[in-house]
C-alpha positions in Angstrom: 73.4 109.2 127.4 76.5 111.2 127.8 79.5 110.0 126.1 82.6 109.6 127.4 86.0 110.3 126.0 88.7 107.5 124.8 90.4 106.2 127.8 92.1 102.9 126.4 92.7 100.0 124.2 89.2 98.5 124.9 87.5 102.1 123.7 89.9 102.1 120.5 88.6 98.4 120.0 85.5 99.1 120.0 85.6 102.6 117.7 88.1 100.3 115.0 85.6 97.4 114.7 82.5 100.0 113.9 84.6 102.1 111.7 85.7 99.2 109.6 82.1 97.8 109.4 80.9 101.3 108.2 84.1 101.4 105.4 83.2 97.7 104.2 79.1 98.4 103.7 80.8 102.0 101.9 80.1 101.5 97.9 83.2 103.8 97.3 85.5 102.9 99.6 84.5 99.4 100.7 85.5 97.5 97.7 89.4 99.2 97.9 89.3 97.4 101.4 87.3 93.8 100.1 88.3 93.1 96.6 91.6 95.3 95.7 93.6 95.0 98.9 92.0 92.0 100.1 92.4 92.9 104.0 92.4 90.0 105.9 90.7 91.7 108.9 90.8 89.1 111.6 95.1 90.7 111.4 94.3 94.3 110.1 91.3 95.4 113.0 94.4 94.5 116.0 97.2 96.4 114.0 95.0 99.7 113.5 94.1 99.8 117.3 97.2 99.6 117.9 98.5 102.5 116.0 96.0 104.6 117.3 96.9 103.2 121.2 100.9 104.6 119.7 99.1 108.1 118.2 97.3 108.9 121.7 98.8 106.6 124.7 102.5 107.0 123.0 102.7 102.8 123.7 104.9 101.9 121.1 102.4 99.1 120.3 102.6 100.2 116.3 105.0 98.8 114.6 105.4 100.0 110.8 104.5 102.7 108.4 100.9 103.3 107.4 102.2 105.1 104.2 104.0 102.1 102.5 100.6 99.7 101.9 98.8 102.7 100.8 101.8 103.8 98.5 101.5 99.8 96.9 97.9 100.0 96.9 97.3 103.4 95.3 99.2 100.9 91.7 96.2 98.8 92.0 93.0 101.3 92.1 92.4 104.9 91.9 93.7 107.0 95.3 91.4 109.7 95.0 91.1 112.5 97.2 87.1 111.9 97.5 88.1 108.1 98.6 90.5 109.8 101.6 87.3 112.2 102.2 85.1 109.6 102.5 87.3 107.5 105.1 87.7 111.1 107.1 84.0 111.6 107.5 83.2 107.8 108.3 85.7 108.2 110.9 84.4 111.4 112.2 81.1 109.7 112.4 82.1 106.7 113.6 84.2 108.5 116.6 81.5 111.1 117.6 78.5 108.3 117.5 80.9 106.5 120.6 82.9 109.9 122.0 83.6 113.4 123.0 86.1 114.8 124.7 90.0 115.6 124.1 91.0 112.1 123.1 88.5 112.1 121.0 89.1 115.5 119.3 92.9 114.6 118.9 92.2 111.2 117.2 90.1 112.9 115.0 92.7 116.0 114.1 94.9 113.1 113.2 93.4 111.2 110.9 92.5 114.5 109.3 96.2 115.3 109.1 96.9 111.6 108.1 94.6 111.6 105.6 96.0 114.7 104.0 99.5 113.4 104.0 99.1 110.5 102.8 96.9 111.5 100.1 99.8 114.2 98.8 102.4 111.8 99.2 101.0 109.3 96.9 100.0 112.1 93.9 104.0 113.0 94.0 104.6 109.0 94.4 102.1 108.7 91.2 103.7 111.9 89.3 107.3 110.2 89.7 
């Protein structure tokens, strides 16, 4: 079956919901999610699709800064760079097992970025 690329909301629903399922069944990063930050998921899964919907329709639908829970979470448990690997390449997964095309490839060369950002920001946040 050829895949198709990320048109909408109801593709970023879909790619959100598998990803998360994949990070909570993750023994690294699955117990940041489930025990330390305690997502309540039923409010988290909407939020995230709708900062990706913001990162590739440029809706506005995101409100907030993705850095600022991570910044509050990285007191509670270790931030580690293999952690932020680990959600990269569960994304990547996640995104090519439903995807291809340039949607696709630009959510993908985001979270990368994101990933890397945030992860720097929160060692000078952690040498301060």
């Amino acid at each position: 079956m050829e895949k198709t690329d990320i048109e909408g909301r109801a593709e970023l629903e879909v790619l959100v919901a598998d990803f998360y399922s994949k990070v909570r069944a993750d023994d690294l990063i699955g117990p940041v999610f489930d025990e330390t930050a305690k997502v309540d998921w039923s409010s988290h899964i909407p939020k995230i699709v709708d900062f990706w919907e913001t990162v590739l329709f440029r809706t506005g639908s995101y409100k907030g800064s993705p850095l600022h829970p991570h910044l509050a979470l990285s007191k509670m448990t270790e931030m580690s760079r293999e952690r932020f690997q680990r959600w990269v390449a569960l994304f990547f997964e996640t995104v090519d097992s439903h995807f291809a095309g340039e949607n696709a490839d630009h959510l993908k060369r985001v979270a990368a970025d994101m990933a890397e950002v945030m992860q720097r920001r929160i060692e000078e946040f952690s040498a301060l």
